[in-house]
Structures are given as structure tokens and as C-alpha cells.
C-alpha positions as CSV (number, residue, x, y, z in Angstrom):
1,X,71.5,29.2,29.1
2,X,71.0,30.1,25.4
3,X,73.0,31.4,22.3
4,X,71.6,34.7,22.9
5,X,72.4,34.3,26.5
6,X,76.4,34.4,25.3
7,X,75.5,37.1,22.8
8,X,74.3,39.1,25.6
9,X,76.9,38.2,28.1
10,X,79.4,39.6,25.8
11,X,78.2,42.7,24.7
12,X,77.2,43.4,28.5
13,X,80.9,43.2,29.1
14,X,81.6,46.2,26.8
15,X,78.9,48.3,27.8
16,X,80.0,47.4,32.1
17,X,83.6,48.5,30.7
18,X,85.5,45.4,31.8
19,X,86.3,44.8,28.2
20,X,87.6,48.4,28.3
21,X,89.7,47.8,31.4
22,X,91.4,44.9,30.3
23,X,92.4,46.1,27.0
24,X,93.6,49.4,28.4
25,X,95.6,47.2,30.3
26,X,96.9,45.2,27.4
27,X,97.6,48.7,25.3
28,X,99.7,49.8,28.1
29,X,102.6,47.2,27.8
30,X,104.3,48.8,25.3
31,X,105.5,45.5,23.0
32,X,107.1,47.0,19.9
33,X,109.0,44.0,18.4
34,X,111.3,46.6,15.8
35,X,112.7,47.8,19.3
36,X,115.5,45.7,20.9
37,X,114.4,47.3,23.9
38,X,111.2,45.8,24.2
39,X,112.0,42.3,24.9
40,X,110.9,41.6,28.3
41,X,107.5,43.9,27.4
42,X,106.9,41.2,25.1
43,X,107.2,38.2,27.3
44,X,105.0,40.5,29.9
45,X,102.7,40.7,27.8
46,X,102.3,36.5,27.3
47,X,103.0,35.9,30.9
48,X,101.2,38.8,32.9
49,X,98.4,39.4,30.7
50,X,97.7,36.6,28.4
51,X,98.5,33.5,30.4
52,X,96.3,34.7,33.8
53,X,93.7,35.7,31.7
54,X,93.2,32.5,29.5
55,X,94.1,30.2,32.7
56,X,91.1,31.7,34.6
57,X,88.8,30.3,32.1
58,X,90.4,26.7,32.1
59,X,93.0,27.5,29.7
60,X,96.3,25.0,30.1
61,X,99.0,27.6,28.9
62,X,103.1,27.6,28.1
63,X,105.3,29.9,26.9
64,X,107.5,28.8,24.5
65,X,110.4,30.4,23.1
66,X,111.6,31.4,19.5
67,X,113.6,29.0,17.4
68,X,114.8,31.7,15.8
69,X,117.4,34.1,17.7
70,X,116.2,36.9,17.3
71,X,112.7,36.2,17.3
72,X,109.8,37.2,20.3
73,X,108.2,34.2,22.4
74,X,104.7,32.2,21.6
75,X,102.2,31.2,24.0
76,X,99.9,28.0,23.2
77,X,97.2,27.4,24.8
78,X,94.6,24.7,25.1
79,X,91.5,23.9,26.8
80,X,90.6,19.8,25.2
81,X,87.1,19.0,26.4
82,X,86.9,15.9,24.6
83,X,88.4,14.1,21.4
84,X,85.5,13.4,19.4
85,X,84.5,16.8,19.5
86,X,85.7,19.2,16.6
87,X,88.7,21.8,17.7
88,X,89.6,25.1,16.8
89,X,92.4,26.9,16.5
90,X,92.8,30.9,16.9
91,X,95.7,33.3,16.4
92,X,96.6,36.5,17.4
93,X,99.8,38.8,17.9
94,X,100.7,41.1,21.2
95,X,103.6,42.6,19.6
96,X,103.1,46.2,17.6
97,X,104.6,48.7,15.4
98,X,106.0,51.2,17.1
99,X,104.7,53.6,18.9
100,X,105.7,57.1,17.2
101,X,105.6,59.2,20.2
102,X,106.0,62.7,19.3
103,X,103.9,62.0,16.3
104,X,100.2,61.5,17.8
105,X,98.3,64.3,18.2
106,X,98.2,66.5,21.3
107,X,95.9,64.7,24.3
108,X,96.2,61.1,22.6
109,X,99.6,58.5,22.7
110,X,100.4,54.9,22.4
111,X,100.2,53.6,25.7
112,X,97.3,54.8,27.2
113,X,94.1,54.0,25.2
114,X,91.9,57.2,25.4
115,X,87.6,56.9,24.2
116,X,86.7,59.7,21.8
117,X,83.3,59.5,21.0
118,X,82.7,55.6,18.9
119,X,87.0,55.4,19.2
120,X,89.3,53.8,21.1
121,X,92.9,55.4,20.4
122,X,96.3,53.6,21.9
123,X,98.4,51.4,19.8
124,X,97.3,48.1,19.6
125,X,93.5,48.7,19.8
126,X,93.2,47.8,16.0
127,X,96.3,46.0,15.5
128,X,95.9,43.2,17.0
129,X,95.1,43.6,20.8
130,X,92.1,44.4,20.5
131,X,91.2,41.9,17.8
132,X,92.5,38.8,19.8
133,X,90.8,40.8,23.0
134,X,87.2,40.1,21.7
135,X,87.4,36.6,20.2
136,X,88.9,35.8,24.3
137,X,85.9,37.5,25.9
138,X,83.6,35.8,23.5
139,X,85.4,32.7,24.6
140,X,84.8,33.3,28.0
141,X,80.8,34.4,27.6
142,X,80.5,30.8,26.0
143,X,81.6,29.0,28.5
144,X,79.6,31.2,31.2
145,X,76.5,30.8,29.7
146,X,77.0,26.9,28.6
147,X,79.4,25.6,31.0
148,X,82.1,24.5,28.7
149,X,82.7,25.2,25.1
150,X,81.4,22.2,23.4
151,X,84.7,22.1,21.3
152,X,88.0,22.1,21.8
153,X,90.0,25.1,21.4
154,X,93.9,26.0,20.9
155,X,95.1,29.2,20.9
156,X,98.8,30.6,19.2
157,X,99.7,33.9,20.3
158,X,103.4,35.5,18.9
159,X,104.7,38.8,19.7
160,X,106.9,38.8,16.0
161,X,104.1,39.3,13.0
162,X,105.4,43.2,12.6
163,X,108.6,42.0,11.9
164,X,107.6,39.2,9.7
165,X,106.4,36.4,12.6
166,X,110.3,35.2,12.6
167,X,110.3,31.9,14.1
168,X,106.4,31.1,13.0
169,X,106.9,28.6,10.8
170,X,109.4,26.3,12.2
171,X,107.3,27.0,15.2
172,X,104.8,25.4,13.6
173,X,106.5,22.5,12.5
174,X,108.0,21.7,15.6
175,X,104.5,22.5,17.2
176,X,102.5,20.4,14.6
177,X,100.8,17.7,16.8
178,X,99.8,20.4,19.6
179,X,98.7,22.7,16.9
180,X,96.8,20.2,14.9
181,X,92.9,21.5,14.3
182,X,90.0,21.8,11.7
183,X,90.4,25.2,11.4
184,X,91.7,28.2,11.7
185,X,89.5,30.9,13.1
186,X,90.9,34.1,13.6
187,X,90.7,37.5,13.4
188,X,93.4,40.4,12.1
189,X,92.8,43.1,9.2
190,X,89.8,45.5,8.0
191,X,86.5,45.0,7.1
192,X,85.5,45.3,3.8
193,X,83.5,48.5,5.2
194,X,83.6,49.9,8.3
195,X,79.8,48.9,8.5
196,X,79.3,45.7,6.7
197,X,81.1,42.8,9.1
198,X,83.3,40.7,7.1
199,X,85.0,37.2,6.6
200,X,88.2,36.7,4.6
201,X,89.9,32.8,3.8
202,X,93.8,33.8,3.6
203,X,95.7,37.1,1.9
204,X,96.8,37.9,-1.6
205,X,100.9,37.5,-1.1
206,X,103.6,40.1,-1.3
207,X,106.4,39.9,-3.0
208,X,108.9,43.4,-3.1
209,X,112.1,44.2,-5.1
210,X,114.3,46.4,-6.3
211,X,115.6,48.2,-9.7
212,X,118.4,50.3,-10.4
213,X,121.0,51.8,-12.7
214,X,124.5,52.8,-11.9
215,X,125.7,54.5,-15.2
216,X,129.2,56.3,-14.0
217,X,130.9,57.5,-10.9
218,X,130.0,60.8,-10.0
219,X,127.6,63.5,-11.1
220,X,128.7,65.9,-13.4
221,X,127.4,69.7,-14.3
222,X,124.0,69.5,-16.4
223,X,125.3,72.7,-18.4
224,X,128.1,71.0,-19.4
225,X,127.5,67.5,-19.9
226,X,123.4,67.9,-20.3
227,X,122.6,66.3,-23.8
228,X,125.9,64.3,-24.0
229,X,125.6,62.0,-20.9
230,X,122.4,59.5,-20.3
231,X,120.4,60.5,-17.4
232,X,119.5,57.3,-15.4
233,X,116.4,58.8,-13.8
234,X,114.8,58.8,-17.8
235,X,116.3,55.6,-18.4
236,X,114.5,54.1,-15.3
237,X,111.4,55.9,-15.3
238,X,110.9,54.6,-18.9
239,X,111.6,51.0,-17.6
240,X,109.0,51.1,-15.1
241,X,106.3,52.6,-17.4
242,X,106.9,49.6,-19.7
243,X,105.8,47.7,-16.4
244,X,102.3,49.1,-16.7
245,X,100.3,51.4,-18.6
246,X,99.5,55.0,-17.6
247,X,96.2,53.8,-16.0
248,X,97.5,51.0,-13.8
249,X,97.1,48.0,-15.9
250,X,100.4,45.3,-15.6
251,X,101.9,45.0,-19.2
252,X,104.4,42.1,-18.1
253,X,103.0,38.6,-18.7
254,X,104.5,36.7,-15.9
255,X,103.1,39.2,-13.4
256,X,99.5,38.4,-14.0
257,X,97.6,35.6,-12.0
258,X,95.7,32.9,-13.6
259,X,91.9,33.8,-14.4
260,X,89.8,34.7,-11.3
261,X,87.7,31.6,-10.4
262,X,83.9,31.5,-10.9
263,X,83.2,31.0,-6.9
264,X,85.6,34.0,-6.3
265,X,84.0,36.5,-8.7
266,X,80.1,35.7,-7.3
267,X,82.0,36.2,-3.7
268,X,83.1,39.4,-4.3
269,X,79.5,40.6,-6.8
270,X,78.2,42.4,-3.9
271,X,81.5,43.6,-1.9
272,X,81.8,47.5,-2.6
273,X,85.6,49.0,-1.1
274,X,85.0,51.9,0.9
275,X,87.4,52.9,3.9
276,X,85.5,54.9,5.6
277,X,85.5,58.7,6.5
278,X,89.1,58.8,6.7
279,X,89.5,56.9,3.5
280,X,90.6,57.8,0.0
281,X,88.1,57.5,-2.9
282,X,89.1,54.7,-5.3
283,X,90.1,55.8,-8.7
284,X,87.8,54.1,-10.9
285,X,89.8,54.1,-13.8
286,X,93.1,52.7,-12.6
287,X,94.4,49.1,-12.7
288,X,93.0,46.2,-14.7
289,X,90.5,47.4,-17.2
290,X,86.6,45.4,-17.0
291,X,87.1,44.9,-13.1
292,X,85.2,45.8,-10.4
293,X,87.4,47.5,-7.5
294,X,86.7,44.9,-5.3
295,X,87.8,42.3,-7.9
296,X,91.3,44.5,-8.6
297,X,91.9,44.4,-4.8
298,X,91.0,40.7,-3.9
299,X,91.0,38.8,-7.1
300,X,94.3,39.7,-9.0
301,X,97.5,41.4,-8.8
302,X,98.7,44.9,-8.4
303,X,102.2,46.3,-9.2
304,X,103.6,49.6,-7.6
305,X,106.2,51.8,-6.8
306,X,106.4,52.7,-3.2
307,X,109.9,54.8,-3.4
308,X,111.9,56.3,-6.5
309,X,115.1,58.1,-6.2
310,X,117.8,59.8,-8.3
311,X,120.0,62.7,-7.6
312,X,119.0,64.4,-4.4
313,X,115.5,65.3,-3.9
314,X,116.2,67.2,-0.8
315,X,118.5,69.5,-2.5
316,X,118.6,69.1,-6.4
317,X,121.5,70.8,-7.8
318,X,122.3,71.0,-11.2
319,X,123.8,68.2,-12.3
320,X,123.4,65.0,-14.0
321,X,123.1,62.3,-11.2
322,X,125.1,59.0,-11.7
323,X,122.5,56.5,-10.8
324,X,118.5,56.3,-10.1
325,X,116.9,53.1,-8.0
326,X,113.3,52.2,-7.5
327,X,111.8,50.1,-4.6
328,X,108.7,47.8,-6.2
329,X,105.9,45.5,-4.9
330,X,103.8,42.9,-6.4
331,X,100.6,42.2,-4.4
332,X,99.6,38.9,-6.1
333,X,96.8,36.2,-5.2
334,X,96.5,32.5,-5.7
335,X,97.2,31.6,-9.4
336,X,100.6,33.6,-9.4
337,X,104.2,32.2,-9.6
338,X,106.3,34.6,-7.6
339,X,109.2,32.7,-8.7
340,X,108.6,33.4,-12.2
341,X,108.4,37.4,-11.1
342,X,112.0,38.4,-11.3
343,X,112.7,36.4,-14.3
344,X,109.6,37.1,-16.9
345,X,110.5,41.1,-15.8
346,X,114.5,40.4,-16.7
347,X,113.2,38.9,-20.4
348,X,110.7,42.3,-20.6
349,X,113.1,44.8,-19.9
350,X,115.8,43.3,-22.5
351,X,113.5,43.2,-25.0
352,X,112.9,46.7,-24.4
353,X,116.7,48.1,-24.3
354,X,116.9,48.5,-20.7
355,X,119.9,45.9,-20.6
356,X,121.5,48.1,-17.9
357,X,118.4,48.1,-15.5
358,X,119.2,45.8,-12.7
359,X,116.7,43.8,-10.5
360,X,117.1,42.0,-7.3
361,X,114.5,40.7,-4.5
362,X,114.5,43.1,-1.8
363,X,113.9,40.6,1.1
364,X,115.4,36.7,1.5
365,X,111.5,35.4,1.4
366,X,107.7,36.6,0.4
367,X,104.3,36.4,2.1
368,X,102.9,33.4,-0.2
369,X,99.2,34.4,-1.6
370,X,96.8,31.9,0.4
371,X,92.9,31.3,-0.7
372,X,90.3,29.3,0.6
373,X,87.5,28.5,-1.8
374,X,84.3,30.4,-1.2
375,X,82.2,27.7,-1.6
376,X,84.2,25.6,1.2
377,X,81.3,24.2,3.7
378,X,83.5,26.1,7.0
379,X,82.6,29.2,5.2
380,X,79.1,28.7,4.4
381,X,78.6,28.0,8.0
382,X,80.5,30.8,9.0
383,X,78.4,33.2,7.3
384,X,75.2,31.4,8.3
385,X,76.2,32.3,11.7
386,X,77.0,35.5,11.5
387,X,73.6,36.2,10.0
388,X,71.9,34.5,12.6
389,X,73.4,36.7,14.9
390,X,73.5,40.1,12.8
391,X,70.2,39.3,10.5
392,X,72.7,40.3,7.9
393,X,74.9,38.6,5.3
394,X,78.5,39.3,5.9
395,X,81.0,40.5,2.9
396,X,83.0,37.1,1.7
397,X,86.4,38.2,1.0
398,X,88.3,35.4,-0.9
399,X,91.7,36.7,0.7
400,X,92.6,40.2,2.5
401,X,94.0,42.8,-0.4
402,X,97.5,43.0,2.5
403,X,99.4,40.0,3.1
404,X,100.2,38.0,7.0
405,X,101.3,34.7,7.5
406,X,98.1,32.7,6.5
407,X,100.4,30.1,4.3
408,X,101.6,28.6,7.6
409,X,98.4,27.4,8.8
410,X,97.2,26.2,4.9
411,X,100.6,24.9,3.8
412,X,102.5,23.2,7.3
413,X,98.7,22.9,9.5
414,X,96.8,22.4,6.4
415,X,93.8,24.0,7.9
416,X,90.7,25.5,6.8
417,X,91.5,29.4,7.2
418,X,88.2,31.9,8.2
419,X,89.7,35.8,9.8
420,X,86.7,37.9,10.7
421,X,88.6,40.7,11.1
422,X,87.3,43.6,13.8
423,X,89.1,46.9,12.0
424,X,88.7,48.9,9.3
425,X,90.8,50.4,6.5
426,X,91.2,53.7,8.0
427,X,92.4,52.6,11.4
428,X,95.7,54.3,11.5
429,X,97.3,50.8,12.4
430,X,100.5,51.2,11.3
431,X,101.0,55.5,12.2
432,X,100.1,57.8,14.9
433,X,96.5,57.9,15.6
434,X,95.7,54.5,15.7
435,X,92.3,53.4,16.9
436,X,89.5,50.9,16.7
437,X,85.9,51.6,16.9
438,X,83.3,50.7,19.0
439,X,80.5,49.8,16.7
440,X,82.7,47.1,14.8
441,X,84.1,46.0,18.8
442,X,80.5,45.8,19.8
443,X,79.5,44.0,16.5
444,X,82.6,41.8,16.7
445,X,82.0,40.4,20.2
446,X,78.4,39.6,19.0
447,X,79.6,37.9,16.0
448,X,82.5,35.7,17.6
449,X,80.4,34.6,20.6
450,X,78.2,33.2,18.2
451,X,80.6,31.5,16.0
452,X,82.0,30.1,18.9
453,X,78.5,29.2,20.1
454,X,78.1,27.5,17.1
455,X,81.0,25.6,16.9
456,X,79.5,23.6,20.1
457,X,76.3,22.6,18.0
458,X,76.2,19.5,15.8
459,X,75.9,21.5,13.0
460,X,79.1,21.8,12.0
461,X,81.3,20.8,8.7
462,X,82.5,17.2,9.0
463,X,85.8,17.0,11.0
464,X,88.9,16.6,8.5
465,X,90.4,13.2,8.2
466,X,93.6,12.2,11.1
């Protein structure tokens, strides 16, 4: 049997509808990890779907639980077909966001994953069921149409990564031995374009906080005290347009990354952002002035506010509210020092007068920015592969523009990181409607069965050192 033999094998299963089938199946179990509810739905979903279908193709599986409390189970599975042969390891999560019932449109829901023309709706089909659904079926066309995989291949699976993969790192420390690799290939995220398949080596990091004034108790009658009392929606608003300027360029020092690297800037020369149908249009002239889009999104930082409030929006009345607070985020890349975030904006805003503007990280931790170089060998044979199979050169993406936990496979693993992700930016992932498409499915089972092809051929990047 043959490369193209896999190829074929895999695609065949979409167009027979057995890949259909079992992710229906998969969509059905409704694993939302924000819902207390859902725990056993996410244990079902490693040990009645995920366990039988990886065993059946000579998959040794466990199920092991959270070291964190409140956290959802992993499985980890293996198949080891020798150790002088490189190994692999792949990730995916079963768990979702939830499902937002009564907000889908009518004849479409969460739970039972409905074809419309080149979509697949149901929760999950984008995000990341159906991602982790196609790299296993192009597992399992490999091994049909070779006998074995030629590699050895580990697989993590958590049911926690909407909720911030709780439990994933120590789970990977405990876990280090069995989860030792030479890379990570995996696949979660958008495409670049919903035509153009797509590699990305790790995620730009995420970093949120808050601002806010608290100027008196109470608020008091604009016709009396308007003019004589300090409005704290002004005062903020002002502190956050000395952030950035009016076209989306950051004006604080210690928010900005380090240059963008040679390699990363010829990666992204021919990457053009474009969501799709459903997307917005970029606004050419916002955020940092001389860059391409694609260099805004993937090769430095962004700063925005995702919620303002002061007074009551709902129902303004007329009178001078006591306090105004801002929620914030920092995107940032490699070359940042989120630590540094807080403190540089402190020293800006004094300097400014806005003294009484208080800051404070929103969350205990931050998704740490995560790059591998462009230039690394794992992705020039990744995209070699990808073109043999597609006779066309994928979009490098030095990190996704959204953050996930990439640092725990570069920082406690320290693997090699390629996602080729099987979405795209107008998916709906997280909000009613969600749905993949079957040109990028049919693309992405093409694409993986010949990676993983591939990865049983001599021709791969020299195994990293024990």
C-alpha cells in the first residue's frame, strides 16, 4: 500500500459518512466543562467514545484523573511500535463551551450535528471534536494502508481547556516520562483563510486586567453637583486613551514586544487575514503603524478593552456616578514580559495624573506567548508534506493571534510544537451556530494522513537528544 493509498482511505471515509457517524456521535455527549452538571458527560466521553475507538486500532489507553479538584479527567494513550523509531505526540480536548440552547437558530442545536450544504453545525464540530476526530481517522487510514504506523504515537486528551485546562500542567509533570516525545503535532484553532490550509508553532499569550476609580460613595444629581464633582467615567476614559492612540497604536513602553524576528516577518510575507464570508473586514488603519495585518495579529501585541462601565447603562439617570471600571487584555507574543505589564502601566498612568486609577490582574495566571522558529527543520518538513499532498504551500503562522496552553508542551515537555488547525475564524466556536466545514474536514484528513504518513519515512528531522 502507498501514501496515496492512506490519502484515499481517509477521504473515502468522509465521503462513505462513517467520519460523519462517529462525530455525530461525539457531538451528541454534551461535555460542557463551565457546567457542574456535566461531569460524568465528560468522563463518557473519554471512556465510551475515545478509549473503544483508539483501542480498536491498537491504542493501549487509561483514564487518569485531575490533580486538581475541580478539574475534568485525561486520557493518554499510546501505541509504541518500536524505540528507535521517532514518536509523536497529539492533543486534543472533548470538553466544550456551552451549549446556549435557546440561542441557535430555529432547526439547528448543540447536540445533534445537522449538514447544511459544505457545514456541519453541533457544538464541538469546530471546537475541538472534530479537530481531534480527523487527525484519529487519519491515524487509523495509516495503519490500514501500511500495517502499523512506522512511529510511535501518544495521544493527551483533557475535557478542561474551556475552563483553562485546570490540572494540565501538573498533569504534565507528573506525566513527563509517558508523555515524553519529539513533537507535538496537533491540531485546534483557524486557518489563516478558510481556503489556504495552515500550520501555526504555539500562540501569542494573554494576559487580562482590570482598572478602576472609586471617587465617593454614592451618586449624586448631575444638576446639582454637575461641574463641581469629578466624573470618574472622564477620568478613566482619559486614562485608557493615554494607553493607545486613537488609531490603535500601544503608547506604553513596557507593553511592546521586542522587534519581530527576521524568520518570523518572511513567514508571515505572504499570509493575508481574511475570515471568511462571515468575517469582519480588517481596518487597515488601526494598530501598529508600517505593519502588515498579518504581522499586527501574529508578530506583536495588541491592547483592548473588552468591557467599560460607569453609572448604569441600562437605565442612565441623571446623576453623577461614583465610580467607572474597565476590563483590559494584552494579547502579547514572544519577546514580551507580562510581568513587567502591570508595573510599566502603574509608572504611565502617574506620570499622567491618573494617581487614583487603580489596576489589578484579573485572573491568578496568564496563557504564556509560545513561538517556534520558522525556520525549525519539524516545520520545514511539515510544510513539505503538506504540499506533497495539496501541491500547495501552506500559510506558516509563527503562533495563533488567540492563546491555549502551548507553554506546557514547550516549557515542562520541551517539544517541538506544529497545530494544523481544521477551522476557520468565522466558525461560531464559542456562540450559537457553531460549525465546521467540509472542504477544510476534507482537506484536513488529506493533510494529516500524510503527515502521519510521513512521519513513518526516514525522512524525518533528527530525533532530539534523551
Amino acid at each position: 500500500m502507498s501514501r496515496q493509498a492512506a490519502i484515499a482511505d481517509a477521504v473515502a471515509q468522509l465521503d462513505n459518512g462513517t467520519f460523519l457517524k462517529d462525530l455525530a456521535r461525539r457531538v451528541a455527549i454534551p461535555t460542557e466543562s463551565q457546567n457542574p452538571e456535566r461531569k460524568e458527560a465528560l468522563l463518557a466521553y473519554l471512556t465510551d467514545e475515545m478509549q473503544p475507538t483508539l483501542e480498536a486500532i491498537g491504542f493501549t489507553c487509561r483514564i487518569v484523573p485531575n490533580p486538581v479538584s475541580h478539574g475534568g479527567p485525561f486520557l493518554i494513550a499510546e501505541r509504541i511500535e518500536g524505540a528507535h523509531l521517532p514518536t509523536v505526540l497529539s492533543y486534543g480536548h472533548g470538553d466544550v463551551i456551552r451549549g446556549l440552547e435557546d440561542q441557535w437558530r430555529d432547526g439547528i442545536g448543540p447536540w445533534e450535528m445537522k449538514q447544511e450544504g459544505e457545514r456541519l453545525y453541533g457544538r464541538g464540530t469546530a471546537d475541538n471534536k472534530g479537530q481531534h476526530s480527523i487527525n484519529i481517522q487519519a491515524l487509523k487510514s495509516v495503519i490500514g494502508a501500511r500495517g502499523n504506523l512506522g512511529f510511535n504515537c501518544k495521544l493527551l486528551i483533557e475535557t478542561g481547556e474551556e475552563t483553562g485546562s485546570p490540572g494540565l500542567r501538573l498533569l504534565c509533570e507528573q506525566e513527563k516520562e509517558a508523555l515524553s516525545a519529539d513533537l507535538l503535532l496537533a491540531s485546534d484553532g483557524p486557518r489563516l483563510q478558510p481556503g489556504r490550509p495552515t500550520i501555526f508553532l504555539g500562540a501569542r499569550g494573554n494576559f487580562n486586567f482590570d482598572m478602576w476609580l472609586d471617587l465617593r460613595e454614592g451618586a449624586h444629581h448631575s444638576g446639582n453637583w454637575g461641574g463641581l464633582l469629578a466624573d470618574p467615567g472622564v477620568i478613566l476614559a482619559h486614562a485608557i486613551a493615554s494607553i493607545c492612540s486613537p488609531t490603535g497604536k500601544i503608547l506604553v513602553d513596557g507593553f511592546l514586544p521586542t522587534p519581530i524576528p527576521n524568520s518570523v516577518r518572511a513567514a508571515l510575507a505572504d499570509c493575508t487575514v481574511d475570515g471568511g464570508e462571515d468575517g469582519p473586514t480588517v481596518d487597515e488603519w488601526w494598530g501598529e503603524p508600517g505593519m502588515t495585518p498579518a504581522e499586527r495579529v501574529y508578530g506583536w501585541n495588541s491592547f483592548d478593552v473588552l468591557a467599560f462601565k460607569t453609572g448604569n447603562p441600562e437605565r442612565p439617570v441623571n446623576a453623577i456616578p461614583p465610580s467607572a471600571k474597565a476590563h483590559c487584555q494584552i494579547r502579547f507574543v514572544v519577546g514580551s514580559d507580562p510581568e513587567n505589564f502591570l508595573p510599566s502601566l502603574r509608572k504611565h498612568l502617574d506620570a499622567r495624573g491618573f494617581q487614583a486609577v487603580q489596576l489589578a490582574p484579573s485572573r491568578d495566571a496568564y496563557f504564556k506567548a509560545t513561538r517556534l522558529d520558522p525556520d525549525d527543520p519539524w516545520v520545514k518538513w511539515a510544510v513539505g508534506s503538506i504540499e506533497a499532498t495539496l501541491g500547495a504551500k501552506p500559510a506558516i503562522l509563527p503562533n495563533l493571534g488567540g492563546s491555549l496552553p502551548n507553554d506546557i508542551f514547550t516549557d515542562v515537555l520541551k517539544l517541538p510544537t506544529v497545530w494544523v488547525p481544521h477551522s476557520y475564524a468565522s466558525c461560531s466556536q464559542h456562540a450559537p451556530n457553531e460549525h465546521a466545514l467540509l472542504p477544510i474536514i476534507r482537506e484536513g484528513l488529506q493533510m494529516m494522513a500524510g503527515l502521519f504518513w510521513d512521519l513513518g519515512e526516514k525522512s524525518v528531522p533528527a530525533r532530539k537528544a534523551a
